[in-house]
N, CA, C and O of each residue as an XYZ file, in Angstrom:
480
protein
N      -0.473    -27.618     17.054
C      -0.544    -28.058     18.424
C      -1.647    -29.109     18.548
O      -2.792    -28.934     18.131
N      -1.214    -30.194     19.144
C      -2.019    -31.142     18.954
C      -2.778    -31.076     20.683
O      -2.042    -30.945     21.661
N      -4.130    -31.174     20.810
C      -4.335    -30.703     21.920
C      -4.710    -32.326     22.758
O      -4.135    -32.699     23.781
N      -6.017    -33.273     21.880
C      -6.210    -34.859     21.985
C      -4.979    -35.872     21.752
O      -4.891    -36.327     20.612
N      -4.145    -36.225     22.575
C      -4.133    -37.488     21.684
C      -4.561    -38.891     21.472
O      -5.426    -39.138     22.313
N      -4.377    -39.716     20.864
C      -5.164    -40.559     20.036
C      -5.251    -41.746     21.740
O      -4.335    -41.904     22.547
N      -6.333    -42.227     21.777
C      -6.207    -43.291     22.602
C      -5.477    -44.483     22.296
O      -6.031    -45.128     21.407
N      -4.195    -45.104     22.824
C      -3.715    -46.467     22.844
C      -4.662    -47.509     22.487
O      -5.616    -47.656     23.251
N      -4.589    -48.151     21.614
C      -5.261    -48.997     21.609
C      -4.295    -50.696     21.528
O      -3.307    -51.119     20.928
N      -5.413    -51.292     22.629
C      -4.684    -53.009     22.921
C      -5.703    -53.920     22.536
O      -6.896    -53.713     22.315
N      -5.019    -54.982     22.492
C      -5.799    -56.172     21.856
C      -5.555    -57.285     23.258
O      -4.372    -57.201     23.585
N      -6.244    -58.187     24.074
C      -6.272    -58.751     24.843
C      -6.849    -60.036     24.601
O      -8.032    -60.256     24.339
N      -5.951    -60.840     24.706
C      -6.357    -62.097     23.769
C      -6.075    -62.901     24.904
O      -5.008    -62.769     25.503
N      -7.049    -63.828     25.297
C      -6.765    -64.811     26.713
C      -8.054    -65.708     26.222
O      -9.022    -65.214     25.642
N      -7.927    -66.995     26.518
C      -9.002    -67.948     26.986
C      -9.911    -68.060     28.385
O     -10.903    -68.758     28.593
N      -9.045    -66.888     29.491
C     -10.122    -67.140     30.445
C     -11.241    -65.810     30.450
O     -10.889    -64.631     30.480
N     -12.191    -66.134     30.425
C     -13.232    -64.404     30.332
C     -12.821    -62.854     31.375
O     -12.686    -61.652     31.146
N     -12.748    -63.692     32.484
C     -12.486    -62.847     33.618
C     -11.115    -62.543     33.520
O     -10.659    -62.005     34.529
N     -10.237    -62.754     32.487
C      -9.169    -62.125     32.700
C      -9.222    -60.787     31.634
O      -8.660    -59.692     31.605
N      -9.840    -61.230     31.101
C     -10.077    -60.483     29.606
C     -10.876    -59.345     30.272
O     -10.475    -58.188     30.146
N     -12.235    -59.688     31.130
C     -12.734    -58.760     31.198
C     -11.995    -57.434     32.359
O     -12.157    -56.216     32.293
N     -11.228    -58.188     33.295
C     -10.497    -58.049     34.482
C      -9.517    -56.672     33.463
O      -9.753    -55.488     33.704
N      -8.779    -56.957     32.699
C      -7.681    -56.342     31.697
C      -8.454    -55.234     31.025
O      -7.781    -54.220     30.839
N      -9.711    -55.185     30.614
C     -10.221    -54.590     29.801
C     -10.981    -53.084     30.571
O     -11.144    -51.916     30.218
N     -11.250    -53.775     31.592
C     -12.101    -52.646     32.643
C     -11.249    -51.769     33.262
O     -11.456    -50.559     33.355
N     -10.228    -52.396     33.717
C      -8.327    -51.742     34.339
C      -8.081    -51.000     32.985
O      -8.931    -50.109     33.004
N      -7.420    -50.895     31.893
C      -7.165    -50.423     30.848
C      -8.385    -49.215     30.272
O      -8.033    -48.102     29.882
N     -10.035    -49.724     30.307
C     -10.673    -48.123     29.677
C     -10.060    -46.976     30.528
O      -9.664    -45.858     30.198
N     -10.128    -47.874     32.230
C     -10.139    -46.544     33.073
C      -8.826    -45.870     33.114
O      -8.483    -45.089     34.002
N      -8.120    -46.217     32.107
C      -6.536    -45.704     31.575
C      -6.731    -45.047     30.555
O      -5.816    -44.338     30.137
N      -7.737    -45.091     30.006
C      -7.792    -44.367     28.710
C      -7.572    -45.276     27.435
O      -7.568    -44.944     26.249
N      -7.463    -46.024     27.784
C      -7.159    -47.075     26.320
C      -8.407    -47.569     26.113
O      -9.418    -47.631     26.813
N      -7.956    -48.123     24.311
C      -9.256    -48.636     23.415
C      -9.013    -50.114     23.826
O      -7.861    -50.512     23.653
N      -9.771    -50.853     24.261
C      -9.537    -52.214     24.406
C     -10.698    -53.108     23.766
O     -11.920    -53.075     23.915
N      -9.808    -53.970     22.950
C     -10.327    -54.961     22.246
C     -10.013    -56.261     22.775
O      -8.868    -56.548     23.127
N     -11.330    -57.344     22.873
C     -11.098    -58.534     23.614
C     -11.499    -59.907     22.760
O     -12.525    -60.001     22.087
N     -10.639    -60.807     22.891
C     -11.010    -62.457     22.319
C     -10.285    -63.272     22.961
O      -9.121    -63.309     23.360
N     -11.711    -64.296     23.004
C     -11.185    -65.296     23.925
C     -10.657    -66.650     23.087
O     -10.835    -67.705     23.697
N     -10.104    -66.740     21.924
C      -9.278    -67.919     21.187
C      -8.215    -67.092     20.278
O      -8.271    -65.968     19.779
N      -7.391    -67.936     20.269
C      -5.932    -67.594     19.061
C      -6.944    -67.272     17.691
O      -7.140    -66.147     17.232
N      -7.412    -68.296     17.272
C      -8.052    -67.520     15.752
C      -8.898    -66.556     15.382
O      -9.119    -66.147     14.242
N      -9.726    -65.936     17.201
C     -10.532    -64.546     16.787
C      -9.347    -63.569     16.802
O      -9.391    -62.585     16.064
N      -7.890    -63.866     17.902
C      -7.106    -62.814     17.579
C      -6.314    -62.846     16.224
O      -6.041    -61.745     15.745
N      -6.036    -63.619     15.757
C      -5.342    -63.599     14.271
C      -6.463    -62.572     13.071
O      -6.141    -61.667     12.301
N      -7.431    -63.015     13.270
C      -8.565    -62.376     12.514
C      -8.443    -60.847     13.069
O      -8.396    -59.957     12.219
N      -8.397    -60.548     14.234
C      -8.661    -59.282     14.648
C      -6.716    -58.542     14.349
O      -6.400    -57.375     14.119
N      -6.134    -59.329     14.435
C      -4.406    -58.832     14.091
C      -4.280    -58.500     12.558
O      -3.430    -57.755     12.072
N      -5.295    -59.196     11.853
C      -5.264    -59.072     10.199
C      -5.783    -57.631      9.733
O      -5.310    -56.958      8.818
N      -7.158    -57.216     10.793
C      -7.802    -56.211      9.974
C      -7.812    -54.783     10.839
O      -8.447    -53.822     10.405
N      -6.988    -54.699     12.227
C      -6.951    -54.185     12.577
C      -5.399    -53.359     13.429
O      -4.426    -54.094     13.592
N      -5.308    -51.991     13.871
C      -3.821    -52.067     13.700
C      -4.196    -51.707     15.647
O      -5.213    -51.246     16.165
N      -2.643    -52.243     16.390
C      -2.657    -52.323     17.528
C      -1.769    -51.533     18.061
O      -0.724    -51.498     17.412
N      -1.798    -50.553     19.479
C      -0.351    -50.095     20.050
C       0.225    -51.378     20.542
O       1.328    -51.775     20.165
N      -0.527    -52.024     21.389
C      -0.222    -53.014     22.298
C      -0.504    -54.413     22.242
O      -1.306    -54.481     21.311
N      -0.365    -55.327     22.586
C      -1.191    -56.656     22.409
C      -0.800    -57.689     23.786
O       0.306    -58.178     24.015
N      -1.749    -57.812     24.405
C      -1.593    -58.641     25.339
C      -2.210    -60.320     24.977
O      -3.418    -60.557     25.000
N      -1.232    -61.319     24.674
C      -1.504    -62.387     24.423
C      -1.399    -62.951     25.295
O      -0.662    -62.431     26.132
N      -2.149    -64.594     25.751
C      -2.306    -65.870     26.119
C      -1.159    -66.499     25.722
O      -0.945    -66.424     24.513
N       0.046    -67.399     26.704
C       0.984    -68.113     25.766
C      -0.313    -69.511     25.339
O      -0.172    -70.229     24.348
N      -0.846    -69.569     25.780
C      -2.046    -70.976     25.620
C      -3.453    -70.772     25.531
O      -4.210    -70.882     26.496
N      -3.946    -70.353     23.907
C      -5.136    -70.253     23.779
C      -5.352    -71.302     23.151
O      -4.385    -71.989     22.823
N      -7.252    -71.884     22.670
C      -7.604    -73.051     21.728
C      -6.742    -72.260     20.323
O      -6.226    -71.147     20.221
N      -6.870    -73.347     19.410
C      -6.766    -73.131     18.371
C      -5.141    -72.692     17.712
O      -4.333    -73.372     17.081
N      -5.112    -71.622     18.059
C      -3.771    -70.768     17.900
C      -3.031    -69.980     19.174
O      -3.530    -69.131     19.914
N      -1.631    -70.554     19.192
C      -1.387    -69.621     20.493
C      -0.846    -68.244     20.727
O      -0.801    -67.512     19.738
N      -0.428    -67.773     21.873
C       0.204    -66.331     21.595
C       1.285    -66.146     21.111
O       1.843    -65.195     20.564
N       1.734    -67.923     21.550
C       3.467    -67.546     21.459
C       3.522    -67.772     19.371
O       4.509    -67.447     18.710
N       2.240    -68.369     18.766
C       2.048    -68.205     17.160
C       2.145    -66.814     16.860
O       3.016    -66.339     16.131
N       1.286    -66.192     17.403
C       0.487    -64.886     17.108
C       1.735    -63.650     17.022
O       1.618    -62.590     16.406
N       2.978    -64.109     17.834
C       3.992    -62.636     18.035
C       4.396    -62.527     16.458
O       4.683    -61.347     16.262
N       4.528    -63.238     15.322
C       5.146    -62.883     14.491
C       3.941    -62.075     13.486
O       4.130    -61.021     12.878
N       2.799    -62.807     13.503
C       1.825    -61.954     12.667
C       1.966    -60.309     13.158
O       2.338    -59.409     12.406
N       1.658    -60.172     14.304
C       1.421    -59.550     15.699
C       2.778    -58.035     14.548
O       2.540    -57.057     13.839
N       3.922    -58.669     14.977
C       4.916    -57.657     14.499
C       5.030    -57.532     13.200
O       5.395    -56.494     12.648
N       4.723    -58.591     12.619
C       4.464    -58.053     11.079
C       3.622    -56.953     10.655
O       3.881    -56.066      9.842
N       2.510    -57.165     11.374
C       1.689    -55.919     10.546
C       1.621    -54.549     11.884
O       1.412    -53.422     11.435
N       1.731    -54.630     12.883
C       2.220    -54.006     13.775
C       3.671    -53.387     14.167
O       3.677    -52.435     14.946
N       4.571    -53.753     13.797
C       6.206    -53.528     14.071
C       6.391    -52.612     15.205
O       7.206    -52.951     16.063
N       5.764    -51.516     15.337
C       6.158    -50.316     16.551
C       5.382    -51.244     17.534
O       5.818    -51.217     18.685
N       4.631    -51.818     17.371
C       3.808    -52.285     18.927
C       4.233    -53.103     19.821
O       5.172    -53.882     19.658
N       3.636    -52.994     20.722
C       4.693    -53.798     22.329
C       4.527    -54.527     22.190
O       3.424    -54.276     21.703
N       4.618    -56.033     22.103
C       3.796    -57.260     22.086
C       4.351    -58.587     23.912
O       5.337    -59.280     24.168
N       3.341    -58.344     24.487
C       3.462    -58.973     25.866
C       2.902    -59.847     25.748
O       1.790    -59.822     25.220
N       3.429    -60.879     26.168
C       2.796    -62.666     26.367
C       2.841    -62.636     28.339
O       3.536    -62.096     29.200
N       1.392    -63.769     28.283
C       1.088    -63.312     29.071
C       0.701    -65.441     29.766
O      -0.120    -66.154     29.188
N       1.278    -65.774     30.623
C       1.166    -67.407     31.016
C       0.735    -67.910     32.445
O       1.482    -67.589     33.369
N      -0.092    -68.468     32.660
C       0.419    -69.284     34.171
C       1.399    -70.536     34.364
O       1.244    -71.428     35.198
N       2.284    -70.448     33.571
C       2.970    -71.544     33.444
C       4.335    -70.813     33.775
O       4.685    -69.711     33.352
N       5.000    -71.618     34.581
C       6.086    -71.354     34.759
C       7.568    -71.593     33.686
O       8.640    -70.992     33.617
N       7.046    -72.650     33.022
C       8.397    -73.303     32.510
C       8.223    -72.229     30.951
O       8.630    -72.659     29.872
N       7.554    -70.800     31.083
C       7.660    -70.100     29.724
C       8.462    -69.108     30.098
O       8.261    -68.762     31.263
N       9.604    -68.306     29.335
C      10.537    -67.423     30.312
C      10.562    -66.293     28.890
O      10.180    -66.547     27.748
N      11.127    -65.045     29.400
C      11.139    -64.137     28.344
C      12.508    -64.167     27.453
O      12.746    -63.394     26.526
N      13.306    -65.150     27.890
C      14.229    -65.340     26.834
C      13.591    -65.641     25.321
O      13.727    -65.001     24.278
N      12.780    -66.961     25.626
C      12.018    -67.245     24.746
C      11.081    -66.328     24.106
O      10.987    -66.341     22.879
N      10.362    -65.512     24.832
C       9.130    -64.640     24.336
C      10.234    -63.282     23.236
O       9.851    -62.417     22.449
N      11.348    -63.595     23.597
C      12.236    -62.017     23.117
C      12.640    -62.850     21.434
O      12.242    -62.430     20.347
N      13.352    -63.860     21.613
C      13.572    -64.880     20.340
C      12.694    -64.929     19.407
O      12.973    -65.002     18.211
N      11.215    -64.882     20.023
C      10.330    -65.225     19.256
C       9.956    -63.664     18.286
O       9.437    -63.577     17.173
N      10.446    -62.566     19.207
C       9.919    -61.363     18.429
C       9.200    -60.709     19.422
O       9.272    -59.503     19.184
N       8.352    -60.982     20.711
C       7.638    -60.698     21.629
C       8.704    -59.525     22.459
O       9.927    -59.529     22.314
N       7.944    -58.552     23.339
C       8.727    -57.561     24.075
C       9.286    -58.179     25.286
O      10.474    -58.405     25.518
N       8.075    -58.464     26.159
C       8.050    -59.322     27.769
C       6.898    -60.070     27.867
O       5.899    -60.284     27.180
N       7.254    -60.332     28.713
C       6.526    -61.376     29.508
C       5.574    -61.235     30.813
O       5.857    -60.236     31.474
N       4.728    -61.853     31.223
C       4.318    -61.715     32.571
C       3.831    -62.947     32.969
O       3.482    -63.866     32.228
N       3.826    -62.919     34.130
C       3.359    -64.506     34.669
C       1.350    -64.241     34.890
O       0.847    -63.200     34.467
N       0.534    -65.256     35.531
C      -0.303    -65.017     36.439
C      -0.093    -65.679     37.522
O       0.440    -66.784     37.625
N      -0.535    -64.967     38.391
C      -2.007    -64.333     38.399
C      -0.982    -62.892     37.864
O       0.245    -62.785     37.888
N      -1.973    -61.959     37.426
C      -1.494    -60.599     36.771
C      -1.611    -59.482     38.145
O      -2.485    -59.269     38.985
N      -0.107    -58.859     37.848
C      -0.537    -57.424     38.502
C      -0.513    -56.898     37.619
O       0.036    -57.197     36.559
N      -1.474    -55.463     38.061
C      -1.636    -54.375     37.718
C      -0.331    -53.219     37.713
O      -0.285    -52.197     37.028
N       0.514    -53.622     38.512
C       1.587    -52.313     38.562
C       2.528    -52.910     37.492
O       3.127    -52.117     36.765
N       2.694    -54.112     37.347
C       3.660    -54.627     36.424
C       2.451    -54.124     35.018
O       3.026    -53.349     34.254
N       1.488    -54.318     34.735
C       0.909    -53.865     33.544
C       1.196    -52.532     33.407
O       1.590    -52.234     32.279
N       1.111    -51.478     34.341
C       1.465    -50.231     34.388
C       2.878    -49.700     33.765
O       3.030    -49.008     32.758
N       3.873    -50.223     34.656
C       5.097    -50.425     34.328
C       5.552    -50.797     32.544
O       6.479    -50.328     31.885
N       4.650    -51.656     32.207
C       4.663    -52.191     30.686
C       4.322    -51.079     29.714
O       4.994    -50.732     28.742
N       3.331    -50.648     30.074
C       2.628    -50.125     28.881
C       2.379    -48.527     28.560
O       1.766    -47.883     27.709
N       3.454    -48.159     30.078
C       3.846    -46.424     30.050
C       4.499    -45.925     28.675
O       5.166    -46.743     28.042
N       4.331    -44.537     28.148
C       5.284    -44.261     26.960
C       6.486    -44.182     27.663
O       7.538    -43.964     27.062
């Protein structure tokens, strides 16, 4: 009988701080492990050495983007959700699903749609 179980853990990868931190503070008080970077290449580094339930990507970070990151992302992850996350309109989840990604979300971010996402 397993009495703990393991905390979810997400990876939150955005270029703006306050979204990161915004995502990260919403999510402990859920019980999740949350890990934060603000460029594509601290998350590739952090996707290499570490394993994720969840991953909330940036479609537009410096360096490397999210919509790069879904295939590493499911490679070494495969069970994990992988959500791209844009203020851009012209990005749609047809695309994010093609690419290997779960969904999508626009900003500004709600919270009930994150809810909705990341329930078992």
């Amino acid at each position: 009988m397993q009495l703990f179980a393991r905390a979810k853990s997400v990876l939150v990868a955005d270029d703006e701080k306050d979204i990161c931190l915004y995502l990260k503070r919403y999510l402990e008080r859920k019980r999740m492990k949350v890990t934060t970077c603000l460029d594509g290449q601290e998350a590739k580094d952090l996707i290499e050495k570490h394993n994720f339930d969840y991953f909330l990507l940036d479609c537009s970070m410096p360096n490397i983007t999210g919509l790069e990151l879904i295939s590493l992302a499911r490679q070494r992850n495969p069970q994990s959700k992988i959500i791209l996350i844009s203020g851009f309109p012209s990005v749609n989840e047809a695309v994010i699903r093609q690419l290997g990604g779960d969904t999508f979300i626009h900003k500004p971010i709600q919270m009930a749609e994150i809810d909705s996402i990341l329930k078992d």
